[in-house]
C-alpha positions as CSV (number, residue, x, y, z in Angstrom):
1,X,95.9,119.5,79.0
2,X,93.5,119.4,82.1
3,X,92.6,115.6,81.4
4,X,93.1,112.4,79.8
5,X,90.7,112.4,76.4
6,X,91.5,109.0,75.6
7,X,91.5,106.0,78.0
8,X,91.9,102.5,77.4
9,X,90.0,99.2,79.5
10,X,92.2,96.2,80.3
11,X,90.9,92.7,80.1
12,X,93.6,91.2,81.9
13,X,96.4,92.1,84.6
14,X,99.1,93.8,83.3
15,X,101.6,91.6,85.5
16,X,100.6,88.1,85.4
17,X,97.7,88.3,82.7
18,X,94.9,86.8,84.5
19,X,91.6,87.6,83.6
20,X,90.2,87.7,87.0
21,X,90.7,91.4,87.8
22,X,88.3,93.1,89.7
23,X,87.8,96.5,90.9
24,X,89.6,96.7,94.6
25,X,88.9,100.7,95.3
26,X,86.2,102.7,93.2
27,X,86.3,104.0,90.5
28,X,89.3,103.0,88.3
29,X,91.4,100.8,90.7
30,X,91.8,96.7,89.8
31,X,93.5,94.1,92.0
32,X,94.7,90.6,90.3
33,X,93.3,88.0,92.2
34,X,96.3,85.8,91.2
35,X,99.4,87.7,91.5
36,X,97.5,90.2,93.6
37,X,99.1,93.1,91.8
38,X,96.7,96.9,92.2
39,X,96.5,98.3,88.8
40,X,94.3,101.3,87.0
41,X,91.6,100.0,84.9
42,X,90.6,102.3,83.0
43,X,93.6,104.3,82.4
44,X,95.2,106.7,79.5
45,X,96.5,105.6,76.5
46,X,100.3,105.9,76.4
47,X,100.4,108.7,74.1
48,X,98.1,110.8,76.3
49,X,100.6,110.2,78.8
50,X,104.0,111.0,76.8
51,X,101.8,114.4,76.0
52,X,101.7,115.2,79.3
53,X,105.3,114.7,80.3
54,X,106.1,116.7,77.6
55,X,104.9,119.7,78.9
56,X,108.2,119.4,81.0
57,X,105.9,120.7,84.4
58,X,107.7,116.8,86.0
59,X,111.1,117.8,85.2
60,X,110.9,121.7,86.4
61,X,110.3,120.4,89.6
62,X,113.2,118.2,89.3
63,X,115.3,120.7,88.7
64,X,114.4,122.6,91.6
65,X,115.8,120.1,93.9
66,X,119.0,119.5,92.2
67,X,120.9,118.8,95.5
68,X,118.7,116.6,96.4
69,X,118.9,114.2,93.5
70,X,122.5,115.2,93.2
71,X,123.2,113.2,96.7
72,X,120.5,110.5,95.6
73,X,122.3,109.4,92.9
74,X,125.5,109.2,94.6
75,X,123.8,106.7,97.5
76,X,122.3,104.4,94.4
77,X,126.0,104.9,92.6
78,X,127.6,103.3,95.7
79,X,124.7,100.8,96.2
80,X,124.7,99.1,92.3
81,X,128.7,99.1,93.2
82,X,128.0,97.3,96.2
83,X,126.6,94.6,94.0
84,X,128.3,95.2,90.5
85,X,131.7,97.0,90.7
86,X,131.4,97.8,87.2
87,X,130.1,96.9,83.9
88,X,127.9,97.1,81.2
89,X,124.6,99.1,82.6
90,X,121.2,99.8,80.7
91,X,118.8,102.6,83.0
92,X,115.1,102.1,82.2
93,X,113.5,105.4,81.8
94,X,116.5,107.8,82.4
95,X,114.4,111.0,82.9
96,X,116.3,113.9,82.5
97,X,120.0,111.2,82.6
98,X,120.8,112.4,86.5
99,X,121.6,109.2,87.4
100,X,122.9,107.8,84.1
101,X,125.5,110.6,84.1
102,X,126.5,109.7,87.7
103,X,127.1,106.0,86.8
104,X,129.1,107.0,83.6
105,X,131.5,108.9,85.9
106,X,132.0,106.1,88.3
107,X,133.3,103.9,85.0
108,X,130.0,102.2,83.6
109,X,129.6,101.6,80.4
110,X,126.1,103.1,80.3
111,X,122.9,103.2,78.1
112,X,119.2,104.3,78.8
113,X,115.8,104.3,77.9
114,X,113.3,107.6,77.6
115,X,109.6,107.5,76.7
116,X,109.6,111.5,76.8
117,X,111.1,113.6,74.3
118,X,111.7,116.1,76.9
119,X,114.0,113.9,79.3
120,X,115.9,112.7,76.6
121,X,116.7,115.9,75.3
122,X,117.3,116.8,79.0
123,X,120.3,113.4,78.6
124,X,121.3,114.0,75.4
125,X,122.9,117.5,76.5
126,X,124.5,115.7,79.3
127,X,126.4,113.4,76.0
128,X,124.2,110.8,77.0
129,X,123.6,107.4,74.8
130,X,119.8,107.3,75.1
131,X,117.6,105.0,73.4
132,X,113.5,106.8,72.5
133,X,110.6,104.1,72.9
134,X,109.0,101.5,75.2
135,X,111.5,99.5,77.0
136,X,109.9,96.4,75.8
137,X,110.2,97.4,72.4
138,X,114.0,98.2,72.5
139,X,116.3,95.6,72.1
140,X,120.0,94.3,72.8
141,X,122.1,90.9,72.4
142,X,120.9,88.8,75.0
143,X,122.6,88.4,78.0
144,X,124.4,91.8,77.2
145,X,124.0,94.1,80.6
146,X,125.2,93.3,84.0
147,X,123.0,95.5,85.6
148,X,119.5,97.1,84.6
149,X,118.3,99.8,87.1
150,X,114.7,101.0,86.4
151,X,114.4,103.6,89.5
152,X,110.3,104.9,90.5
153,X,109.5,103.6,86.4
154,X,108.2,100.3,87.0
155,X,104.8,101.5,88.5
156,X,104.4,103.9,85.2
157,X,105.0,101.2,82.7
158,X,102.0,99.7,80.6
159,X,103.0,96.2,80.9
160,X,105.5,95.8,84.0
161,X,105.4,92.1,83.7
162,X,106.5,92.0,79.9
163,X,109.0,94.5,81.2
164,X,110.8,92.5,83.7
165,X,110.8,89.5,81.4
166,X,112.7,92.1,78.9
167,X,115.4,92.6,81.8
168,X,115.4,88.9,82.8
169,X,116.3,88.2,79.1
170,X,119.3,91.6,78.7
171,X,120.8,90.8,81.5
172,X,123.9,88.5,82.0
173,X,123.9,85.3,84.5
174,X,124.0,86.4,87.6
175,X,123.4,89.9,86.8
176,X,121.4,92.2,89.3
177,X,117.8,93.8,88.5
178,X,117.6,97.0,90.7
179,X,113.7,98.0,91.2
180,X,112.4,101.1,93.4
181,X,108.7,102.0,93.4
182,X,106.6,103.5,95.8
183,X,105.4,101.8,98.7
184,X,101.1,101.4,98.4
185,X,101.1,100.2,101.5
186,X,101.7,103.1,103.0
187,X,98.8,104.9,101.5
188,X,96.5,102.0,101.9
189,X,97.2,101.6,106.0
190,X,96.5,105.9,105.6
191,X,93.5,105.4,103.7
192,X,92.2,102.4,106.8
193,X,93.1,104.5,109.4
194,X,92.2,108.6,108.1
195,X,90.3,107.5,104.9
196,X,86.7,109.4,106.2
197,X,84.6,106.9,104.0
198,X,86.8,108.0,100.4
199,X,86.8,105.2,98.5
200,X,89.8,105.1,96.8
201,X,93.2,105.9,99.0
202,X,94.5,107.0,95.5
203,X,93.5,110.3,93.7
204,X,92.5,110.7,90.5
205,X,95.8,110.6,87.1
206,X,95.9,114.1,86.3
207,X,98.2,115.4,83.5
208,X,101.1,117.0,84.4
209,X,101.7,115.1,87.5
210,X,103.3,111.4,88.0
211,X,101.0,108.9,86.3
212,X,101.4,105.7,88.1
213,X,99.8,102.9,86.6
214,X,100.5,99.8,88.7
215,X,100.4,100.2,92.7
216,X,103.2,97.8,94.4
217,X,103.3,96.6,97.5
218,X,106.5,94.4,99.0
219,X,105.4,91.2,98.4
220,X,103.5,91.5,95.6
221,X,106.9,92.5,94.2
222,X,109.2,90.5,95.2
223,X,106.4,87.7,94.0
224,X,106.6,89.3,90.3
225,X,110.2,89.1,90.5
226,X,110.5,85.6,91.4
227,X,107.5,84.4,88.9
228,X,110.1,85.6,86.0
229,X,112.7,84.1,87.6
230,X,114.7,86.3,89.7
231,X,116.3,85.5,92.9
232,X,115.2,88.5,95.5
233,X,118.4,89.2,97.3
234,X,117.3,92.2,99.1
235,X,114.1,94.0,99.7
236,X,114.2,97.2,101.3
237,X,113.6,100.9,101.9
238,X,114.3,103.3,99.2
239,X,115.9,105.5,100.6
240,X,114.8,108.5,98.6
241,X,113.9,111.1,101.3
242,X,115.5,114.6,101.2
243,X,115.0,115.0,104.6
244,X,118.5,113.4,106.2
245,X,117.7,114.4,110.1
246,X,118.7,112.5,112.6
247,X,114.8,111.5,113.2
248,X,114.5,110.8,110.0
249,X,117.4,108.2,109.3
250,X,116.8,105.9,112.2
251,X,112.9,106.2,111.0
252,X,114.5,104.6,107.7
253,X,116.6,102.1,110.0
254,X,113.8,100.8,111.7
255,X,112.0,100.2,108.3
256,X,115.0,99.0,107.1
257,X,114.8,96.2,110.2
258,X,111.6,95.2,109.7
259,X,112.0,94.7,105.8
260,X,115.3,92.2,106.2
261,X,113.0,90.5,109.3
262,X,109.7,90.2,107.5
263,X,110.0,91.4,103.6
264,X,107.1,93.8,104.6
265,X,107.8,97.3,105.6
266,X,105.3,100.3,105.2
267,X,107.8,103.3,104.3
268,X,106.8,105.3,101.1
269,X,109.7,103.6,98.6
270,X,110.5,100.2,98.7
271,X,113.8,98.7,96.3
272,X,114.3,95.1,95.5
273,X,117.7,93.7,94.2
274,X,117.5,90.8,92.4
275,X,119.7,88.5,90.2
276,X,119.0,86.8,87.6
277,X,118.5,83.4,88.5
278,X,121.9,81.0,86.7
């Protein structure tokens, strides 16, 4: 598959569901004049883009940092612990179950979610319990989770507003959302300063690669969160980057700085932790 056949046209934002969407960067790039969300419009079906996950090209190149992700999921282990010790834990879109594995041997009592065939069979073989379909077609008891992680899967979701109502409603009192999505911002500020009259400071969904839907930015965020009625307790760098130099870490701390002083930061990954409001 070279690319998407089949595209569909929204008629609302995808977040907030107001109607007064228009196009923010030529040609398939929306922004929601109310919650101010970026968003593609028009954009492939969802079964176009399970198709092209399938091919498995994502998850070979996975695999090929494997110490990478190894130590990643160990710093997001000891971060969710920071927050919840230990629990009843649902991960949205597990991938190919690297972190749902970790979190099972630190004592969790863990479940996930795949849209991919692939990645779940890629879980399964680790003895995984993962659940096939949409998130927000899944469902639990109410209040059943005391944490629900959903790491870099928000942005690739059809409806990430329905999606954080579905974890509002899972989780327990008091339990903690954990969210990590690229940073737009950072493209956008490259795109204003090096952007040589392109129109668009994101490329063209191609099959086979990452097929981010929604484009967050801090605020916009933390302002989804809170609308479905979340208390932000953190919003920060996601500290995803192999690269652990010395330069490199106290590039993150400054970020890090500016985040907890302003709830703006312009890194490439941004994470919010938030609990469900009591």
């Amino acid at each position: 598959m070279k690319s998407f056949n089949v595209t569909e046209t929204l008629e609302a934002c995808p977040a907030c569901g107001a109607r007064s969407i228009p196009v923010r960067y030529a040609p398939d790039v929306c922004r929601c004049d109310q919650c101010h969300l970026l968003f593609r419009n028009p954009r492939p079906t969802q079964a176009e883009i399970a198709a092209s996950y399938d091919q498995g090209d994502t998850y070979e190149e996975w695999h090929k940092q494997d110490a990478h992700y190894t130590s990643l999921w160990q710093r997001r282990i000891k971060l969710v612990q920071s927050y919840v010790p230990s629990g009843r834990l649902l991960d949205v879109g597990v991938g190919d179950g690297g972190f749902l594995a970790a979190a099972t041997a630190a004592s969790f009592t863990c479940e996930g979610t795949e849209l991919s065939q692939t990645g779940a069979s890629f879980a399964k073989d680790k003895g995984l319990t993962v659940r096939m379909g949409q998130f927000t077609d899944l469902e639990w008891p109410e209040a059943h989770f005391d944490a629900i992680t959903i790491w870099h899967v928000l942005e690739h979701l059809p409806n990430p507003g329905a999606a954080i109502r579905h974890a509002h409603k899972l989780l327990k009192p008091g339990g903690v959302f954990f969210v990590a999505v690229p940073n737009e911002t950072h493209p956008i500020l490259r795109h204003k300063l090096f952007g040589n009259g392109r129109p668009s400071p994101f490329g063209p969904l191609r099959p086979g690669s990452e097929i981010h839907l929604s484009h967050f930015q801090p605020r916009t965020l933390a302002g989804l969160l809170e609308r479905e009625h979340f208390e932000v307790e953190r919003l920060a760098v996601d500290d995803f980057y192999p690269d652990r130099s010395a330069a490199k870490r106290l590039k993150v701390a400054c970020y890090q700085a500016l985040a907890r002083l302003t709830r703006w930061h312009c890194a490439s990954c941004m994470l919010a932790i938030a609990r469900k409001r009591v």
